[in-house]
C-alpha positions in Angstrom: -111.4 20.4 157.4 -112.1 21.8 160.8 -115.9 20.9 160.3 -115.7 17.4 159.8 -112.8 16.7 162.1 -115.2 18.5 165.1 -117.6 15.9 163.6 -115.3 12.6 164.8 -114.9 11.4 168.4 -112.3 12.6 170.3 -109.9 9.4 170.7 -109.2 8.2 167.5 -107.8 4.6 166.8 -106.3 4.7 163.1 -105.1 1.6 160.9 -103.2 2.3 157.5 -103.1 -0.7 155.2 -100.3 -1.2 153.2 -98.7 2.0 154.3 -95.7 1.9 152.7 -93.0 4.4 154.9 -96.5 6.2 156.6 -96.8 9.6 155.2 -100.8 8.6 154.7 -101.4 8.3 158.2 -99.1 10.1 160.0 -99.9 13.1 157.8 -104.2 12.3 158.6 -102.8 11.8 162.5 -100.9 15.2 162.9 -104.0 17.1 161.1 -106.5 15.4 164.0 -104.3 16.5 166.5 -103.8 19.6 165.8 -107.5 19.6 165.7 -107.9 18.8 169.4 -108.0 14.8 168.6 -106.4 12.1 170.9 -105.3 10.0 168.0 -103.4 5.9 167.9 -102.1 4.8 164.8 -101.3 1.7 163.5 -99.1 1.2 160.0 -99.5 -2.0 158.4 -97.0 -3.0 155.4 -95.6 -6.1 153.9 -92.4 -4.8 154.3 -90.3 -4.3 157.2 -88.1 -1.6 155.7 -90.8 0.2 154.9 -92.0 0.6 157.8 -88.5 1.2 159.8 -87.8 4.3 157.5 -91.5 5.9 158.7 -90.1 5.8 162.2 -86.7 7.2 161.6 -87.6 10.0 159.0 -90.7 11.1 159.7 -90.5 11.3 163.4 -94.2 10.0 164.7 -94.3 7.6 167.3 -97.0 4.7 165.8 -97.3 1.2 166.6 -96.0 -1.1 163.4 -96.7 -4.7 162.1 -95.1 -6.3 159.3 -98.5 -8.8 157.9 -99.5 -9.4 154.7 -103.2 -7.5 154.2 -104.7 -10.7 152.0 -104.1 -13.1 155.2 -106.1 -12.3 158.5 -103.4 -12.1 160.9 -104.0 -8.5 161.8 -107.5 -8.6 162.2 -107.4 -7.9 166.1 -109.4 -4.9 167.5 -111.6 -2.2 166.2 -110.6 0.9 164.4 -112.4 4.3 163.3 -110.8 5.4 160.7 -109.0 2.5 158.5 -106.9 4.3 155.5 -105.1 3.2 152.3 -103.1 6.2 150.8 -100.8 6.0 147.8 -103.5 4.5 145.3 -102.3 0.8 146.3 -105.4 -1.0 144.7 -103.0 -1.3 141.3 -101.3 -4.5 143.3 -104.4 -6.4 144.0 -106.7 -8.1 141.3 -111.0 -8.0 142.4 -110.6 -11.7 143.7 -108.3 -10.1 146.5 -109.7 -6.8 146.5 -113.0 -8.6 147.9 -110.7 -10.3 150.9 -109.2 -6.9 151.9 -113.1 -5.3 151.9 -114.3 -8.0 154.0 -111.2 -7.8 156.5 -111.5 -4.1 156.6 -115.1 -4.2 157.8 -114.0 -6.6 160.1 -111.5 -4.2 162.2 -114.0 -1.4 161.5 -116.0 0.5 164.2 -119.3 0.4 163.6 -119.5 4.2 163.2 -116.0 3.8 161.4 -114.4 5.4 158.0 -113.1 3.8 155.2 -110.7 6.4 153.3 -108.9 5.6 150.4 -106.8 7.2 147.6 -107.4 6.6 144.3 -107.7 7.2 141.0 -109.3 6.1 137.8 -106.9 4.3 135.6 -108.8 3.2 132.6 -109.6 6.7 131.0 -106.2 6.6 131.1 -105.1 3.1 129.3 -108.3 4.6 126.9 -107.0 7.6 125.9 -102.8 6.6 125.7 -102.7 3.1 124.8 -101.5 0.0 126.7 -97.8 0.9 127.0 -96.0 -2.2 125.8 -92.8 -0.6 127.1 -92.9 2.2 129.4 -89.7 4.4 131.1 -90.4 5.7 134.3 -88.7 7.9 136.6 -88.4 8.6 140.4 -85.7 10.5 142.3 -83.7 8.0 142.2 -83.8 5.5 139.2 -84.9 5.2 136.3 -86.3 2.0 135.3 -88.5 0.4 132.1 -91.3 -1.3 132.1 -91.8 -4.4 129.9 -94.8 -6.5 129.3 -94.8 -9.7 129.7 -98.0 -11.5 130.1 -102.0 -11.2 131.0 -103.9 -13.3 133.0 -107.6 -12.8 132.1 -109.3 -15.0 135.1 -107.7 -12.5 137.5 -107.4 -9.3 135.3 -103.8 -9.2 136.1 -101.1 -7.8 133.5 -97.5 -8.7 134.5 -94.8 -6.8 133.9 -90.9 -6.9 134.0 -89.2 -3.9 135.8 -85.6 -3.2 134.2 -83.3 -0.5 136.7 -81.2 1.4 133.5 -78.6 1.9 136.5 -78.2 -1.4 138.5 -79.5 -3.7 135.9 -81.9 -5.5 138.0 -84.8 -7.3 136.6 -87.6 -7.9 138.8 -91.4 -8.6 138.0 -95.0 -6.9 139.0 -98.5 -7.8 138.9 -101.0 -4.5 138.1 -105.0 -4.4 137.7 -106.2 -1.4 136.1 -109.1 0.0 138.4 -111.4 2.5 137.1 -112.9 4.5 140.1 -116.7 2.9 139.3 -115.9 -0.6 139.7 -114.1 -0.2 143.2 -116.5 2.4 144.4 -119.0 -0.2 143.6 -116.9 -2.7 145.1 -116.4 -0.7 148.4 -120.3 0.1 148.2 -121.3 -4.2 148.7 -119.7 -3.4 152.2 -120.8 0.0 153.0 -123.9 1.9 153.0 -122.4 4.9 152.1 -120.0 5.8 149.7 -118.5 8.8 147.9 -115.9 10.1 145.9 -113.7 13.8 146.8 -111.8 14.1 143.8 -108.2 16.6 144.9 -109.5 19.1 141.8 -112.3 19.6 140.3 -112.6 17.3 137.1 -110.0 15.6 138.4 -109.7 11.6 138.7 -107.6 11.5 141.5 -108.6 11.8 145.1 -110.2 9.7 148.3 -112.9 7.1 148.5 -115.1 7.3 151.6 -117.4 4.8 153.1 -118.8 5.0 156.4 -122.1 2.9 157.5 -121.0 -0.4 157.4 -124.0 -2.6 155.9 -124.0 -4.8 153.4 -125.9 -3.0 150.2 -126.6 -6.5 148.1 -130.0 -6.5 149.9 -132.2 -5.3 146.4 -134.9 -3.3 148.2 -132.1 -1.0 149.6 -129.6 -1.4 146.7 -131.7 0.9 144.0 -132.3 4.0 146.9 -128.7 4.1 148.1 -127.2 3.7 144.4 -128.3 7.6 143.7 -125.9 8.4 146.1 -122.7 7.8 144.7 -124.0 8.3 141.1 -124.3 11.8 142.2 -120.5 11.5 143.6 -119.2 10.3 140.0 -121.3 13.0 138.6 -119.8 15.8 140.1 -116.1 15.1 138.9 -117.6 15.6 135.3 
């Protein structure tokens, strides 16, 4: 880590997209820091609550905004390092998935990282089934999910969540991304893209793309394609 984070400049603007209570970003900002980095950071969520218990129980001082990430209200000045942690993709079908790309490279320095965690979810839909009804549990609750529909123009599969405890009912919309198709995705806006999976083997980890150029161009599309072949190869 102490290699590439000599690598970086040393003031750091950060953005987090769809941070949720922060641990992403503050956890990326602390480890800069501590490597001699001047770092602001900037959490971005839908929700306000979110974003309240980040301040209170994590105890880093960041600038907040309450926006949705699909409409273009916080596309206001340039960022190095822009950062989705907690494999949010699930939540947006590839209709959307394209707005949030385009945004990003908006608010992107032009020597600026994309980082984002992720993992592959249709090896495992493949290999267990499509879960009709599925019990989950956190530290908290325990809820089931129920399916309830699929709408194939968007890719989206809706499902009913039921809280055993409280009773509630509420519903939520989830598109299963394998790794190739986002990377691929992620690669129409950036040059450069690879995949750092957390173990070896392992399906799980962080998306990078740095470089920003487009990649539809087809003289440069075949060269550059090796590249994160070779990424996806490496996990096998």
């Amino acid at each position: 880590m102490d290699e590439q984070t000599n690598q970086l400049k040393k003031h750091l603007k950060i953005i987090e997209l769809c941070s949720g209570t922060g641990i992403g970003g503050i956890a990326l900002s602390k480890i800069l820091i501590e490597n001699g980095k001047s770092v602001k950071l900037k959490m971005l969520d839908a929700r306000r609550e979110a974003l309240d218990f980040s301040l209170k129980e994590l105890g880093f001082k960041a600038q907040i905004q309450v926006a949705d990430i699909l409409k273009p209200d916080y596309l206001e000045g340039k960022y190095d390092i822009a950062l989705m942690y907690g494999i949010s993709s699930s939540h947006f079908n590839p209709w959307e998935m394209i707005k949030i790309l385009s945004s990003i490279q908006e608010i992107i320095a032009e020597d600026g990282i994309l980082l984002m965690e992720e993992g592959d979810r249709i090896q495992g839909v493949f290999l267990r089934g499509y879960q009709q009804i599925l019990p989950e549990y956190s530290e908290n609750k325990t809820v089931l999910t129920i399916h309830k529909d699929y709408n194939a123009l968007k890719g989206e599969f809706y499902r009913i969540i039921f809280d055993l405890k409280s009773g509630e009912r509420s519903e939520m919309k989830v598109y299963f991304w394998g790794l190739a198709e986002l990377m691929s995705m992620v690669w129409i806006f950036f040059k450069d893209v690879d995949f750092i999976p957390y173990q070896y083997g392992n399906y799980r980890g962080i998306i990078i793309a740095y470089k920003q150029e487009g990649n539809l161009n087809t003289s440069t599309s075949h060269k550059h394609q090796k590249s994160y072949v070779k990424s996806i190869n490496n996990c096998n």
